[in-house]
DSSP file (Angstrom, degrees, kcal/mol; ACC not computed):
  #  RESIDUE AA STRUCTURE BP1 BP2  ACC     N-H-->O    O-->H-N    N-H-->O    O-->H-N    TCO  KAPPA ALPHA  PHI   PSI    X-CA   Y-CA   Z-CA
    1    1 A X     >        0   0    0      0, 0.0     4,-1.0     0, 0.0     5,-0.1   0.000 360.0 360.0 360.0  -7.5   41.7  -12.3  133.9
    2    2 A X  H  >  +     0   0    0      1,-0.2     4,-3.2     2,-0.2     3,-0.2   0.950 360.0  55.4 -85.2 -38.3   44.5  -12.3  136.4
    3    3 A X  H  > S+     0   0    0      1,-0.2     4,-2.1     2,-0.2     5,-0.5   0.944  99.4  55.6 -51.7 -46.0   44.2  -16.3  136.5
    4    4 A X  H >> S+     0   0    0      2,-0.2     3,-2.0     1,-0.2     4,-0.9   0.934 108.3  47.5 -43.1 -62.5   44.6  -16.7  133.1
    5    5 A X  H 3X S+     0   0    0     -4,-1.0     4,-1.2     2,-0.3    -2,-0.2   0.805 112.9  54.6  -9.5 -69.7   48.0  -14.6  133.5
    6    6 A X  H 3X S+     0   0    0     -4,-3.2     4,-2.4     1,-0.2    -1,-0.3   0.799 107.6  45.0 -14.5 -55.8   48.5  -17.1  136.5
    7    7 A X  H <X S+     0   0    0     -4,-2.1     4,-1.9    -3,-2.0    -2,-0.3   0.679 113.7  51.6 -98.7  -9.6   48.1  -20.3  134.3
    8    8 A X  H  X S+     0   0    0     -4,-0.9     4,-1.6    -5,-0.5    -1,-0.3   0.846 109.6  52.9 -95.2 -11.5   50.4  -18.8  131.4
    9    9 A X  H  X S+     0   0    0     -4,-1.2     4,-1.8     2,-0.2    -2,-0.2   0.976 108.4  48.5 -57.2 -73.5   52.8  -18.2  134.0
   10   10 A X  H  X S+     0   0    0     -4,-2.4     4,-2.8     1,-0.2    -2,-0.2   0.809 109.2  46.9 -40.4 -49.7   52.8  -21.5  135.2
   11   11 A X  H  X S+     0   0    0     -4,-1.9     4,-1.8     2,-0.2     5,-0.5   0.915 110.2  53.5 -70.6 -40.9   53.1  -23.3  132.3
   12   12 A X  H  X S+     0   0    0     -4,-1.6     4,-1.5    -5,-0.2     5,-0.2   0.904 115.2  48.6 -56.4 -29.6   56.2  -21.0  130.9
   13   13 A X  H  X>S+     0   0    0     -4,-1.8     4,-2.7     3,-0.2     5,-1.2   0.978 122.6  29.6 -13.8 -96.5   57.6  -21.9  134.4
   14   14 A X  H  <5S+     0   0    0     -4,-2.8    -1,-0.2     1,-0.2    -2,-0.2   0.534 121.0  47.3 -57.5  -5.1   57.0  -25.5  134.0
   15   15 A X  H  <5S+     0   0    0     -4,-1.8    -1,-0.2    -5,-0.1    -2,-0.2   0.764 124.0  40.1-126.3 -48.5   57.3  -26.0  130.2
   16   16 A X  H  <5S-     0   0    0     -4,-1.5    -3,-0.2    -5,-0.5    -2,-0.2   0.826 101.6-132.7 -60.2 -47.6   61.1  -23.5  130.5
   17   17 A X  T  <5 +     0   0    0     -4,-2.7     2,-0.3    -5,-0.2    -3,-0.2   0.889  53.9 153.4  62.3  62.4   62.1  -25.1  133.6
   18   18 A X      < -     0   0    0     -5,-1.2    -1,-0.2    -6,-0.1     5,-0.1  -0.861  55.6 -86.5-124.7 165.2   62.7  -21.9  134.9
   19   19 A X        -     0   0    0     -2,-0.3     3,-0.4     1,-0.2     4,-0.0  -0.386  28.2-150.0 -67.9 134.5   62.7  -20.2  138.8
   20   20 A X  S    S+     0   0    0      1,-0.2    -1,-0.2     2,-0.2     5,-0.1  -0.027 102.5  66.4 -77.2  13.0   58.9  -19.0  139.5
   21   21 A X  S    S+     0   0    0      3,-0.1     3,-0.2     0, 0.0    -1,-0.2   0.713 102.6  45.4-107.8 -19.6   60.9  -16.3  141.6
   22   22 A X  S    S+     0   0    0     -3,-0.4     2,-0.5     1,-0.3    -2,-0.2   0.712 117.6  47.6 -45.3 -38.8   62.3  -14.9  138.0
   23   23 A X  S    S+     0   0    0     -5,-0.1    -1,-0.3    -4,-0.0     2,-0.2  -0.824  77.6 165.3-122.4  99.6   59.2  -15.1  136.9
   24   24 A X        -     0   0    0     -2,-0.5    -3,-0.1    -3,-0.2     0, 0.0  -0.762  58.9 -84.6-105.9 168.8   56.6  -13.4  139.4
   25   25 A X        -     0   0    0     -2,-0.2     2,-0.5    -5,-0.1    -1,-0.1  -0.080  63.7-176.0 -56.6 131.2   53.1  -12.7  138.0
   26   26 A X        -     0   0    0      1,-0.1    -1,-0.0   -21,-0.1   -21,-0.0  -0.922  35.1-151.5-130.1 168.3   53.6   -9.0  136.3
   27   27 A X        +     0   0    0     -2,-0.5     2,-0.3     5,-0.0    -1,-0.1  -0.044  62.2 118.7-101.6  14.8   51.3   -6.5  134.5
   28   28 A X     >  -     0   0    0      1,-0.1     4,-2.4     2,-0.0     3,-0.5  -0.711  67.0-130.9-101.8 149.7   54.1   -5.2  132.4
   29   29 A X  H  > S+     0   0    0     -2,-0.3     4,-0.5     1,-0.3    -1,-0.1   0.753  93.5  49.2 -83.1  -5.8   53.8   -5.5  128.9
   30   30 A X  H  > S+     0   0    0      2,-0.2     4,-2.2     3,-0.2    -1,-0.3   0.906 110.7  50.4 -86.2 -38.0   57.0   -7.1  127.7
   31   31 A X  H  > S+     0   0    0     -3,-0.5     4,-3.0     1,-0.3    -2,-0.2   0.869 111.6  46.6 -92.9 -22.3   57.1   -9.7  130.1
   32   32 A X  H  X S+     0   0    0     -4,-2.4     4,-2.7     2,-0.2    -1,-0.3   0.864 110.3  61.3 -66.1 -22.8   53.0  -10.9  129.2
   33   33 A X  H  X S+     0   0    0     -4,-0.5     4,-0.9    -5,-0.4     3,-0.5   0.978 108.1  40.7 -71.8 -63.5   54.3  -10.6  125.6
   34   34 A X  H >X S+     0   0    0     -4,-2.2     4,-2.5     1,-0.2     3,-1.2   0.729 107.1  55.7  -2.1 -86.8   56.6  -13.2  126.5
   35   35 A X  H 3X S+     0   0    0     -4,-3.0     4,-0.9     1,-0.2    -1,-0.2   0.829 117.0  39.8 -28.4 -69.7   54.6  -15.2  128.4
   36   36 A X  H 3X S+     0   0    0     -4,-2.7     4,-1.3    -3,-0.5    -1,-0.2   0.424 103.5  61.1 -90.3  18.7   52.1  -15.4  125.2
   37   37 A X  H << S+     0   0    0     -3,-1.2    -2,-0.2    -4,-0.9    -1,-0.2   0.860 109.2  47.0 -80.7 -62.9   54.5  -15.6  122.4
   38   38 A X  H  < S+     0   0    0     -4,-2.5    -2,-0.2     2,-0.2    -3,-0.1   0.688 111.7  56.6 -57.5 -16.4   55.5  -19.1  124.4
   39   39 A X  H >< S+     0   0    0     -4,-0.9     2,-2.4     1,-0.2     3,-0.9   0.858 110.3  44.0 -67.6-110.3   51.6  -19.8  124.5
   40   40 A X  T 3< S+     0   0    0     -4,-1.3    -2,-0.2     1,-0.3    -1,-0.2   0.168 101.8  60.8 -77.5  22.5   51.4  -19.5  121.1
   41   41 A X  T 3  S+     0   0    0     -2,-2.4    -1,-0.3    -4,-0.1    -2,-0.1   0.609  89.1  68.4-126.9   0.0   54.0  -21.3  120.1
   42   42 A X  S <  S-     0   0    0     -3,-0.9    -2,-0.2    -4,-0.0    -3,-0.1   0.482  87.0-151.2 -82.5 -25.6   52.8  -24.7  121.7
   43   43 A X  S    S+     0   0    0      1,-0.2    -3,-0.1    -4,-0.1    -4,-0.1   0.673  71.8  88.3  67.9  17.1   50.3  -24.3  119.0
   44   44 A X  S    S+     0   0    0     -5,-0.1     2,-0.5     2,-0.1    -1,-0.2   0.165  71.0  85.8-109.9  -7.8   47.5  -26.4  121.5
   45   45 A X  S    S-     0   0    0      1,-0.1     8,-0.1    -6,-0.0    -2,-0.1  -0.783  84.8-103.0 -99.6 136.6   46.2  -23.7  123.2
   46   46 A X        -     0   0    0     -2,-0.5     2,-0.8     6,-0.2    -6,-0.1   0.050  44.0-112.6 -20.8 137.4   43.2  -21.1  122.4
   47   47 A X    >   -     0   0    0      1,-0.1     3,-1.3    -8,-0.1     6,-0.1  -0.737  51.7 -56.2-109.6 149.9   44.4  -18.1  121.5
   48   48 A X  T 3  S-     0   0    0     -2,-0.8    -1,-0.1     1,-0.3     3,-0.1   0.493 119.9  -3.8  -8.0 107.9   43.9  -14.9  123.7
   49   49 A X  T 3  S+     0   0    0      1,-0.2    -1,-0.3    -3,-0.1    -2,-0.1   0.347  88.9 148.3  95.3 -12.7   41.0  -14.1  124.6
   50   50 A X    X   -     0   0    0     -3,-1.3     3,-1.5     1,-0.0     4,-0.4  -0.005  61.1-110.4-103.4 146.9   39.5  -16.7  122.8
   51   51 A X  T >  S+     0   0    0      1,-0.2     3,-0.7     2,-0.1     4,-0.2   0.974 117.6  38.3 -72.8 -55.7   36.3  -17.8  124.7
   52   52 A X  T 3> S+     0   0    0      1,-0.2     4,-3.2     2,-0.1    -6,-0.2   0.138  92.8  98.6 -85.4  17.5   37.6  -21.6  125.9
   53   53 A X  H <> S+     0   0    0     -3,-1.5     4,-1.5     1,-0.3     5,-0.3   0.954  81.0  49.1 -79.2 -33.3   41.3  -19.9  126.6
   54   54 A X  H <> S+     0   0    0     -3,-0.7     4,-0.7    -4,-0.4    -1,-0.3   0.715 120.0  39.0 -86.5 -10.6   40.6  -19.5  130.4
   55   55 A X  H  > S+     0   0    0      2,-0.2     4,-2.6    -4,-0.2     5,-0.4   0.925 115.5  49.4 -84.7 -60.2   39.4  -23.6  130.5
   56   56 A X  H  < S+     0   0    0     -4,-3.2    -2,-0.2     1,-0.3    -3,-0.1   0.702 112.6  42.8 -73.6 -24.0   41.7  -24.9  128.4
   57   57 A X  H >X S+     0   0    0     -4,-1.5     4,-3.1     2,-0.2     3,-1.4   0.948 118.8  54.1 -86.9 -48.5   44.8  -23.1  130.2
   58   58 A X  H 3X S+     0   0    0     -4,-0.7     4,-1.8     1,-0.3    -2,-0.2   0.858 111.8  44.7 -33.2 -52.8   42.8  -24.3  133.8
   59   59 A X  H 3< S+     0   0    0     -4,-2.6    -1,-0.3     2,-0.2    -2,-0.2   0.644 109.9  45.2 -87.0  -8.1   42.7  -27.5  132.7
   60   60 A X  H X4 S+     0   0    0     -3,-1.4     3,-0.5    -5,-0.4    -2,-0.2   0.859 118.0  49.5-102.1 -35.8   46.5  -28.4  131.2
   61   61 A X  H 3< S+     0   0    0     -4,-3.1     2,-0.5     1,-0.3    -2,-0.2   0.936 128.8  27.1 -79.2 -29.2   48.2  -26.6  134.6
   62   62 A X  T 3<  +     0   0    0     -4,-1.8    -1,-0.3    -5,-0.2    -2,-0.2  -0.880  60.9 167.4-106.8 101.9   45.6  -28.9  136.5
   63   63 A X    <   +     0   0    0     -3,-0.5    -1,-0.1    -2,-0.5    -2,-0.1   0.847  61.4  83.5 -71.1 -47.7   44.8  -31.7  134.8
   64   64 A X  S  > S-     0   0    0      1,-0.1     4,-1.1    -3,-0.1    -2,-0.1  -0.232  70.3-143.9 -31.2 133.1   43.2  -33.0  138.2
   65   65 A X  H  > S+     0   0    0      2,-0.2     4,-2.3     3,-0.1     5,-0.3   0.864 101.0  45.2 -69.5 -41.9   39.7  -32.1  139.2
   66   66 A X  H  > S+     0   0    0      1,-0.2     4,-2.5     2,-0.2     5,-0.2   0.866 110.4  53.9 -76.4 -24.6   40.5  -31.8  143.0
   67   67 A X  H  > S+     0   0    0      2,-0.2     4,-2.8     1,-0.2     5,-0.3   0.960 109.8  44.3 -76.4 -16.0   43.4  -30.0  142.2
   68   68 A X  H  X S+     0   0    0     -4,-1.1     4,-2.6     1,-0.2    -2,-0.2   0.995 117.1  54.3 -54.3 -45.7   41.3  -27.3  140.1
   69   69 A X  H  X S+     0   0    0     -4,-2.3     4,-1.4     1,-0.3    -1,-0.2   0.877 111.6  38.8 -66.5 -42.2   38.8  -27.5  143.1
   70   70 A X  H  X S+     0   0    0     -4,-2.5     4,-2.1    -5,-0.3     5,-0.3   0.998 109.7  54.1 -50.1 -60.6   41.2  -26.8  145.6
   71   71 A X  H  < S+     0   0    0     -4,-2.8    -2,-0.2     2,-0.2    -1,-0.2   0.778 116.1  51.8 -62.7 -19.9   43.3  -24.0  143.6
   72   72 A X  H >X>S+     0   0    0     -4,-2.6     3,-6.3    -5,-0.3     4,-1.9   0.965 110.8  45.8 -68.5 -74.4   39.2  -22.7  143.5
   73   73 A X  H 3X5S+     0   0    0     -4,-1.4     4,-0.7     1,-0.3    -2,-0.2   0.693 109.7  51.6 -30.7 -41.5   38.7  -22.9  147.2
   74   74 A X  H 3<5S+     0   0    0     -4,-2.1    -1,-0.3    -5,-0.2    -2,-0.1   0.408 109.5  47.7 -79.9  -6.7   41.8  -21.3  148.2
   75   75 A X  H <45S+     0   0    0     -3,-6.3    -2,-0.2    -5,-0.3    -3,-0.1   0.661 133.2  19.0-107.6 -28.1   41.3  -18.1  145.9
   76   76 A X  H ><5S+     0   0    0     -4,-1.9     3,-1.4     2,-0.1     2,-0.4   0.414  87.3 110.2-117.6  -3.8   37.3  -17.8  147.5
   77   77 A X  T 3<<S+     0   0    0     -5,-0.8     3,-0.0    -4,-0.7    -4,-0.0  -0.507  88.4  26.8 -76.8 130.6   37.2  -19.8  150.6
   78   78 A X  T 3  S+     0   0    0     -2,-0.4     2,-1.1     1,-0.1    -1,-0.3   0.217  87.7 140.6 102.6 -26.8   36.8  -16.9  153.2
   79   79 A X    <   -     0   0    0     -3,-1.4    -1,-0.1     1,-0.1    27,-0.0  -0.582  41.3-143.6-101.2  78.9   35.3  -14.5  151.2
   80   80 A X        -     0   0    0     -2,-1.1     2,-0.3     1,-0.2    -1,-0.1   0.495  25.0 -98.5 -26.6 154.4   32.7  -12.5  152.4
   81   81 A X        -     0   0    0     27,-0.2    -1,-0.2     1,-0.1    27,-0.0  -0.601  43.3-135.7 -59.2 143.9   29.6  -11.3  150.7
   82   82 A X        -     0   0    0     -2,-0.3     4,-0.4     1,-0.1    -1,-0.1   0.116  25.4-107.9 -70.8-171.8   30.0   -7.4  149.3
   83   83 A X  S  > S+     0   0    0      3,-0.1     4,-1.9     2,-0.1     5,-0.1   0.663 127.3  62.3 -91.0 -17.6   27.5   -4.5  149.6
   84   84 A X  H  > S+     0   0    0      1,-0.2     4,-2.6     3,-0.1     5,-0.1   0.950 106.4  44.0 -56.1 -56.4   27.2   -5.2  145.9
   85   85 A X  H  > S+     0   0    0      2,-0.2     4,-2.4     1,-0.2    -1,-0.2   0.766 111.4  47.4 -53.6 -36.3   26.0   -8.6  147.0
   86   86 A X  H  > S+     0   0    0     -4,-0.4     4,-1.9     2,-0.2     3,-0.4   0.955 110.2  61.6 -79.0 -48.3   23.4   -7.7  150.0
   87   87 A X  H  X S+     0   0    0     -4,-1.9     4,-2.0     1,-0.3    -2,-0.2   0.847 108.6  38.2 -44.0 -58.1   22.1   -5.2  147.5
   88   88 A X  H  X S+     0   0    0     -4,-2.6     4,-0.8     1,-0.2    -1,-0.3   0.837 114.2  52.8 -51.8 -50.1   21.2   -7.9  145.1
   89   89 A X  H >X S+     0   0    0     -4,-2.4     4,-1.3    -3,-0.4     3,-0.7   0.870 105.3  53.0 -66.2 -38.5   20.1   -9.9  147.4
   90   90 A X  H >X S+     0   0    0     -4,-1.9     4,-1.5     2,-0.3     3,-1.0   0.918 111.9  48.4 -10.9 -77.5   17.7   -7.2  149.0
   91   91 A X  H 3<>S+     0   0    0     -4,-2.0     5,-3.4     1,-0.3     6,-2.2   0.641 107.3  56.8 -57.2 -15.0   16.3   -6.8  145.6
   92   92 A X  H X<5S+     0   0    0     -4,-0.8     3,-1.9    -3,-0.7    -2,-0.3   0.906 114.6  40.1 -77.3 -52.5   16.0  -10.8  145.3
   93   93 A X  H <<5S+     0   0    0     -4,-1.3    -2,-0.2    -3,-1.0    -1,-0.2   0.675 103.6  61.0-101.2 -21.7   13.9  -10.7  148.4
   94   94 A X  T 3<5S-     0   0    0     -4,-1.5    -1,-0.5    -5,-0.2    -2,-0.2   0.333 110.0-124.9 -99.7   9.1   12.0   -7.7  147.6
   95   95 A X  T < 5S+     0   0    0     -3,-1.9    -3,-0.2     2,-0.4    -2,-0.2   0.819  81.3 123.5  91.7  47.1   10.8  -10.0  144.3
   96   96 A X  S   <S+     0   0    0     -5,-3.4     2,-0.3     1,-0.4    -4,-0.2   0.738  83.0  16.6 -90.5 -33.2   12.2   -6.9  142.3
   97   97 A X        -     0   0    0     -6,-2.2    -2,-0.4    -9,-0.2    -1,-0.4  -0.973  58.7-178.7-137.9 159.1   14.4   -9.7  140.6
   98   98 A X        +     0   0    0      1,-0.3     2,-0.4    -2,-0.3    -1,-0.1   0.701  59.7  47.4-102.7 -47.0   14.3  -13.2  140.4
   99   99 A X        -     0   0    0      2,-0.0    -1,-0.3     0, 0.0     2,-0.2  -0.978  51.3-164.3-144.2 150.8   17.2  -14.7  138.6
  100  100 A X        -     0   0    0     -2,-0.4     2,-0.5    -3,-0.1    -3,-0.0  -0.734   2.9-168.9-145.3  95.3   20.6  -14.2  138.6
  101  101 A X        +     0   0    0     -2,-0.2     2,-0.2     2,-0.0    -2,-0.0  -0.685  20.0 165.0 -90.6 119.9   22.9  -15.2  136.2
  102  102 A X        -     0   0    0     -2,-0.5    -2,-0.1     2,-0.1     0, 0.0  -0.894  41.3-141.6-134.6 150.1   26.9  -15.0  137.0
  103  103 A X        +     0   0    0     -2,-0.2    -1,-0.1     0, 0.0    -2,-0.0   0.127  68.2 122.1 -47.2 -11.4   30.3  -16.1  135.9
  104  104 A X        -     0   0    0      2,-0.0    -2,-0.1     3,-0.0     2,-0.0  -0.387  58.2-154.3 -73.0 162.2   31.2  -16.4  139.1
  105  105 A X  S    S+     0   0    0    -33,-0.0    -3,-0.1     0, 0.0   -33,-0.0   0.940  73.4  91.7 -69.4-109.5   32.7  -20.0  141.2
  106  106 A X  S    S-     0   0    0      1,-0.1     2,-0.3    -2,-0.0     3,-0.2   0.689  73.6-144.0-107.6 157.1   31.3  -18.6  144.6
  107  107 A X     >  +     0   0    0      1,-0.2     4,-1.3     2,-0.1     5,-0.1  -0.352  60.5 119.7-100.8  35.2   28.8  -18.7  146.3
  108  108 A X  H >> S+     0   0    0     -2,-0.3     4,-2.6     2,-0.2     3,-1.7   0.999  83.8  53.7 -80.2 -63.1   28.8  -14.8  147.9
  109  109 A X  H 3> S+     0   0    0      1,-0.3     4,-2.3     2,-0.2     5,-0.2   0.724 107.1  44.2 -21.6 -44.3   25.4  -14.3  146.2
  110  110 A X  H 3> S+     0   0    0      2,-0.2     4,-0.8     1,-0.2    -1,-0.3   0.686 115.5  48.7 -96.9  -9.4   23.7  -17.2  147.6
  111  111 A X  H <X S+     0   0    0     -3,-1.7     4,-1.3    -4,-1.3    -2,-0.2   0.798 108.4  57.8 -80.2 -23.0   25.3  -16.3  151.4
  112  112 A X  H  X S+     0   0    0     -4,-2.6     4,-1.0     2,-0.2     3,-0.2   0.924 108.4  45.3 -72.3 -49.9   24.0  -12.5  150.7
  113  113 A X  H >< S+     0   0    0     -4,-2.3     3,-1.2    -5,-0.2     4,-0.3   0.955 111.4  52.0 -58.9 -48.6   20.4  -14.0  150.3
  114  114 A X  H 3< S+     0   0    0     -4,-0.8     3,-0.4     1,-0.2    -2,-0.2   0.896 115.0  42.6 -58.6 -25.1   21.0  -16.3  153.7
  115  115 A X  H 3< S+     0   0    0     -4,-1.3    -1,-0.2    -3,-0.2    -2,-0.2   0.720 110.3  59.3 -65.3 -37.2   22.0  -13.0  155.6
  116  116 A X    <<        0   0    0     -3,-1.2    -1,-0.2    -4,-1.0    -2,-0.2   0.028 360.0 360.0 -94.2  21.6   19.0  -11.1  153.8
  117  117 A X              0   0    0     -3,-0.4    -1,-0.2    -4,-0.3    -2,-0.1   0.432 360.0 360.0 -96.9 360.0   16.7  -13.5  155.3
């Protein structure tokens, strides 16, 4: 959820023309209010929460596919499998499960099976 947060940033940023050091990513609730009062007032976006709000915001701050694929690569590139991950995989191997269906971009699961080997 913090990307989402991210992309509405960015676009009040770009859309304001205003310093990204004014505006740094916050958890406070007046300044998200902000942030999605000026989302909703572009009247083109999803609205919070909304199932296609985290694509649609993904896609308008990079309208490129390599840049999406980079800005992916630069938040998970490095990123180790968990103990959450070995666990699974464990259980993968031990045929306890089979399939595994995730929300995730990365690929920590399928290095937690290459480790578990």
């Amino acid at each position: 959820m913090d990307m989402v947060w991210e992309f509405k940033q960015q676009l009040f940023i770009s859309q304001r023309r205003v310093s990204p050091q004014a505006w740094p990513i916050s958890r406070i609730p007046t300044v998200r209010a902000m942030l999605q009062t000026h989302i909703d007032s572009s009247g083109n976006m999803p609205s919070s929460g909304a199932p296609d709000e985290y694509a649609a915001l993904f896609e308008t701050v990079y309208p490129a596919e390599s840049d999406r694929r980079a800005i992916w690569m630069a938040k998970v590139g490095g990123a180790r499998p968990s103990y959450g991950h070995l666990a699974l995989a464990t259980l993968m191997r031990a045929q306890l499960t089979r399939l595994v269906w995730t929300t995730n971009f990365d690929t920590l699961i399928a290095d937690a099976c290459a480790q578990n080997l």
